[in-house]
C-alpha positions, 0 to 999 in steps of 0.5 A: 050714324052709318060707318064705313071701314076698309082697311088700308083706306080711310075710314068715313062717319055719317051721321043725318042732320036735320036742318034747324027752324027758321029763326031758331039756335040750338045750343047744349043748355037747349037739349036736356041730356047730359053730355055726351062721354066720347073717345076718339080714336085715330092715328091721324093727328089733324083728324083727331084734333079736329074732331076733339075740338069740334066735340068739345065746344058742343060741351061733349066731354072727349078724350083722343088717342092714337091707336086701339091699343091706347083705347083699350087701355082707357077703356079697361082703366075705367078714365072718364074724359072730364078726369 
């Protein structure tokens, strides 16, 4: 995954796919790590909710703030999204 941030603009995530098997499905219950524990952080609403949505029905376990401050203060509490 590559980031790319610039004050004052929008900051852009990247990260490379690669396309499935013919005829193939991928699903959560296919891959044998346990989910994946994310935080969002972004003052954009539509951003946020997007992405938490997105996340959460692959079966990642997410929380979404608004602002580093809000991060940090998750971060440093020691709350675990599926709290």
């Amino acid at each position: 995954m590559t980031t790319q941030f610039q004050p004052g603009h929008p900051s852009a995530f990247r990260a490379p796919v690669r396309p499935a098997a013919s005829g193939s499905t991928w699903t959560r219950e296919a891959v044998a790590d346990p989910p994946a524990q994310i935080l969002i952080v972004d003052d954009e609403p539509i951003v946020r909710e997007t992405l938490l949505l997105a996340l959460q029905s692959s079966g990642d376990l997410v929380l979404a703030v608004d602002s580093g401050e809000s991060a940090l203060a998750i971060l440093g509490s020691g709350v675990r999204s599926e709290e």
